[in-house]
N, C-alpha and C positions, 0 to 999 in steps of 0.2 A: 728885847723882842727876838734877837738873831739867837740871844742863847736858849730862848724857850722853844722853836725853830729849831736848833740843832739838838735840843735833849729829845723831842716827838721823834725828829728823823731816827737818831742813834736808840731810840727805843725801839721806833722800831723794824729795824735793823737787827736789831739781837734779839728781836720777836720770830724773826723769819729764818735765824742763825737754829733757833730751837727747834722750829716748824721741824725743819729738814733732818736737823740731827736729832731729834721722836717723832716719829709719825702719828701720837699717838695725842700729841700736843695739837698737831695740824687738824686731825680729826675733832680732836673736840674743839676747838675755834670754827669747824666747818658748821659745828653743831651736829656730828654724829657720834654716841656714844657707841663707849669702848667696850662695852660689852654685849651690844646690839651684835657688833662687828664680829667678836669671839665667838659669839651665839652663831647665826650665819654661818661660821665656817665651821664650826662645830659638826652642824648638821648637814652639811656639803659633805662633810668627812665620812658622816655614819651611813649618807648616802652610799656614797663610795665604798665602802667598806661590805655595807648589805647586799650589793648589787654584787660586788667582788663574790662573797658566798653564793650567791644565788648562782651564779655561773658555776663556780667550783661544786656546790648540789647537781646541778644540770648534766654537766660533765662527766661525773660520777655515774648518778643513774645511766647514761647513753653508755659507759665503759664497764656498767653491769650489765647491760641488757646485750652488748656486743660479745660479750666472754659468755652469757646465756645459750646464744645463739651458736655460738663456736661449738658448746662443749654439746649442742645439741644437732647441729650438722656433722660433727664426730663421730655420732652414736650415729646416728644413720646411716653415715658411711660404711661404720661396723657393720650394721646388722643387714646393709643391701650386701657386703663380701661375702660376710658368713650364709647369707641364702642365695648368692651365686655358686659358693662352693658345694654347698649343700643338694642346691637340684641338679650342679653338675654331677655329683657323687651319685645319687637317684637316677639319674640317667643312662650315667656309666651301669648301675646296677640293675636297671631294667635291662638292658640290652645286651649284658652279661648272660641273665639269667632268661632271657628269650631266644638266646642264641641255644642255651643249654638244652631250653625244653624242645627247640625244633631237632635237636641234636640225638634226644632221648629218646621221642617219637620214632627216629629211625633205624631204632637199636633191633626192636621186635624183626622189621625186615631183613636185616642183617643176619638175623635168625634165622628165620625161613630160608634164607639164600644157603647157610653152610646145611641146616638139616637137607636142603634140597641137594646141594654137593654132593653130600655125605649116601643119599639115594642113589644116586645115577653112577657109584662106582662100580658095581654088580648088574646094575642095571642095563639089558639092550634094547627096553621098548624106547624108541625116540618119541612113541605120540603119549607116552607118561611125563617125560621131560619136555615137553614141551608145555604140556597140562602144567607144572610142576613152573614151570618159567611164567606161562599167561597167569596165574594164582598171584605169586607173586610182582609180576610188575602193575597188574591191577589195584594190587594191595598199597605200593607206593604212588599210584598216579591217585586213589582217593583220600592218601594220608596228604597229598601236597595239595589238591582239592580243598579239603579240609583246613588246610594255612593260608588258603586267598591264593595258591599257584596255580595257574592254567595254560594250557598250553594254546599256541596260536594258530589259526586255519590260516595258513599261506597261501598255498598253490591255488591258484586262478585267481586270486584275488589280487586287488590292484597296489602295486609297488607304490609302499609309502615309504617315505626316509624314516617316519618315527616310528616303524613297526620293523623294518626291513633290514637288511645290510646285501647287498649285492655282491656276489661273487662273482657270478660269469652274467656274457651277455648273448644271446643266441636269436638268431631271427625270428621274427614275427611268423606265423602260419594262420588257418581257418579256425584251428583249437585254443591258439592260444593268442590274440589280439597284442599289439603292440599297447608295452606300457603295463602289461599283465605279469604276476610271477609264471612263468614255466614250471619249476619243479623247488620244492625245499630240499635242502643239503643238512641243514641241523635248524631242528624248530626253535621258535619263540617264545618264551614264556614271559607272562603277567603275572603281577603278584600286587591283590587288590588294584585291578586298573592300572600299575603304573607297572612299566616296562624293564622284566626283571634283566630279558636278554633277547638281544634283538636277536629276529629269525634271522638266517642266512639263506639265502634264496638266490635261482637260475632267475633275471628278468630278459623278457623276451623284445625285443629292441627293431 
């Protein structure tokens, strides 16, 4: 009886010796097959595997569409420089070439002034030369007329800073109210509305 008792024991005993040292022994005594178990981790793996590519796809596409993007704010960059430079140039070349043409304009006058020189060297009538001067300065105050330049009514009119520049200050009287200009010393000119040089003017104080 004790030796039937100790061969169950030491059976098993070297049942559990097995278990441990293959796991594979343990599982099927559990009643789980070993290829159930394979299977399972199989598909764990291909899980893993797929999900792994799915990100490295993901990745991709987002590290194409970032270099997309790059080589397309690039270009843009370019082409805001190159039409910065461009309507700078255009600028520079209007302003160039509007400086020329007010410049051209007053070439004819320059003409009149030597032909009119060129008169009064023999000349002793002064009211020809004078003729000869009102011609021409008339000629240049409708050529500058004609560019938006005008000249400015000063005197009695009331001292502005944005019109003005004060030179002297001279007492108030009956003609002339305090706060008023007195007298202009070098006019003002406008050119289209905006203030090409301020008048200098007596204000009366």
């Amino acid at each position: 009886m004790n030796d039937k008792h100790h061969n169950a024991s030491g059976a098993d005993n070297n049942s559990k010796k097995s278990e441990e040292q293959n796991p594979e022994i343990r599982l099927e005594n559990e009643g789980v097959e070993i290829n159930d178990v394979e299977t399972a981790d199989g598909e764990a793996e291909d899980e893993e595997i797929s999900e792994l590519e799915s990100l490295k796809n993901l990745l991709q596409q987002k590290e194409n569409e970032v270099e997309k993007e790059k080589k397309e704010y690039l270009f843009l960059m370019a082409e805001f420089d190159n039409f910065r430079k461009r309507t700078l140039r255009e600028r520079t070349d209007l302003l160039k070439s509007a400086g020329e043409k007010v410049l051209k304009g007053l070439l004819p006058i320059v003409d009149d002034f030597e032909r009119g020189l060129d008169a009064i060297k023999d000349s002793s009538d002064a009211e020809a030369v004078k003729e000869g001067m009102v011609l021409i300065y008339n000629k240049l105050i409708k050529y500058l007329a004609d560019n938006g330049v005008k000249a400015m009514e000063s005197t009695g009119a009331d001292f502005d800073t944005e019109l003005h520049e004060a030179v002297a200050m001279v007492p108030a009287d009956y003609e002339t109210p305090k706060g008023k200009v007195k007298d202009t010393v070098s006019k003002g000119y406008t050119i289209n509305d905006k203030v090409l040089r301020h008048a200098k003017v007596v204000v009366a104080q």
